[in-house]
C-alpha positions as CSV (number, residue, x, y, z in Angstrom):
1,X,0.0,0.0,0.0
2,X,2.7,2.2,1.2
3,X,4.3,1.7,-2.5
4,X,1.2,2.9,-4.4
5,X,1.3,6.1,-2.2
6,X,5.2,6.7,-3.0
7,X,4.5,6.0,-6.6
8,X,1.3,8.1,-6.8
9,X,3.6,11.2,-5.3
10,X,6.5,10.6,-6.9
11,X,4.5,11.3,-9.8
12,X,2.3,13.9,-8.6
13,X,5.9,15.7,-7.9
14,X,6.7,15.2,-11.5
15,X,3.6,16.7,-12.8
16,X,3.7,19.8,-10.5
17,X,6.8,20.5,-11.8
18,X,6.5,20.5,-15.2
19,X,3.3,22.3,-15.0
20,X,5.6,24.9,-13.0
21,X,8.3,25.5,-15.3
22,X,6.1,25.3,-18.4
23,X,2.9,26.5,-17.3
24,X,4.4,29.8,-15.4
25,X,8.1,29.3,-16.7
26,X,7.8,30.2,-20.1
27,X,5.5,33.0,-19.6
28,X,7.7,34.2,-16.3
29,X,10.4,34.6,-18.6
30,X,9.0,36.2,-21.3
31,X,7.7,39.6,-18.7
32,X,11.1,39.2,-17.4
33,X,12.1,40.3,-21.2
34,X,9.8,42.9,-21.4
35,X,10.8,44.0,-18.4
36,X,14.5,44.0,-19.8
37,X,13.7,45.4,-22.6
38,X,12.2,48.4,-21.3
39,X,15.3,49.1,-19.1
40,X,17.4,48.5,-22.0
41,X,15.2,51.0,-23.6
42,X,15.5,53.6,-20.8
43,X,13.7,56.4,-19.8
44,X,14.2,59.2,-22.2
45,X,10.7,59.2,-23.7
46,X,9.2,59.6,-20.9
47,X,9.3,63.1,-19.2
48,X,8.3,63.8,-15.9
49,X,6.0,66.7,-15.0
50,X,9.3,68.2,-13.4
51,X,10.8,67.8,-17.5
52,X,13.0,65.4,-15.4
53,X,13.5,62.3,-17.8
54,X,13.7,58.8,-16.3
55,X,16.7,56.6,-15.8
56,X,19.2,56.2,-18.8
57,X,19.5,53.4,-21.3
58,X,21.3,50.1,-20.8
59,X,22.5,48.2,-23.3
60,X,22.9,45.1,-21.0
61,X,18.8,44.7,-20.4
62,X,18.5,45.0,-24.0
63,X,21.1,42.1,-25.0
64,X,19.3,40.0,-21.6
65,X,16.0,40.8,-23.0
66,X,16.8,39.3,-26.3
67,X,18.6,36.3,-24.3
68,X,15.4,35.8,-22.8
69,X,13.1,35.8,-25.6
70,X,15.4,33.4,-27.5
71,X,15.1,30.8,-24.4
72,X,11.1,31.4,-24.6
73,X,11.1,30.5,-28.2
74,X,13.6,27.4,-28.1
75,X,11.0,26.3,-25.3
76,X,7.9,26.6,-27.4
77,X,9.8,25.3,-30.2
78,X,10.6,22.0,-28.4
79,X,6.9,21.4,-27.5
80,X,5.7,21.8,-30.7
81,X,8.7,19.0,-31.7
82,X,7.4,16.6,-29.3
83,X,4.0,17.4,-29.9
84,X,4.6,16.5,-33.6
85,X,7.1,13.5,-33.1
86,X,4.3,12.4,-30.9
87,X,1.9,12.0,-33.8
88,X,4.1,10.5,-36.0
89,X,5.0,7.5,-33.6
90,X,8.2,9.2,-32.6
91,X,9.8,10.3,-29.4
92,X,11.8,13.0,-28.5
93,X,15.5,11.6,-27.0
94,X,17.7,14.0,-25.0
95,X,20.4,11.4,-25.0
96,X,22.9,13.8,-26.5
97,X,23.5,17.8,-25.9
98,X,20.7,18.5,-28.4
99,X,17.5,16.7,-28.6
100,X,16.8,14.5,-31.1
101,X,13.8,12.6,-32.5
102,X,13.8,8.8,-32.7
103,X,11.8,6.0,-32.8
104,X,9.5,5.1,-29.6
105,X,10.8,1.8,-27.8
């Protein structure tokens, strides 16, 4: 009995995760580049009532916003893969560095 509960959690555990890091992951990341991006952008087209402008550009949130897009899109572009190995009988192997697709076992 006790092994039915261990299994049942164990995957339980498994399923909360993934639903955490692609259910809230992928989106989580993308405001985290749009937040980037705007303080790459800085503050110079918006001016205060004062005529004080806001912060200065950064180049760095820029180049980390773009970082952080390109993660989001290598994500949704592996989901579609397996979604799509998954209709053709296939499965997607992470064996190597890079995933590859290959025939289900």
């Amino acid at each position: 009995m006790s092994d039915n509960l261990g299994f049942a959690l164990e995957g339980a555990w498994k399923v909360l995760f993934a639903g955490l890091v692609l259910g809230a992951g992928l989106p989580l990341l993308f405001a985290l580049g749009i937040r980037s991006l705007a303080w790459g952008a800085g503050g110079e087209a918006e001016v205060h009532e004062s005529g004080v402008t806001g912060p200065k550009a950064q180049p760095i949130g820029t180049v980390l916003a773009f970082v952080l897009f390109a993660i989001v899109v290598l994500g949704i572009a592996l989901g579609i893969t397996f979604v799509v190995a998954s209709g053709f009988g296939k499965a997607l192997s992470f064996e190597h560095i890079y995933p590859t697709i290959v025939p289900k076992h």
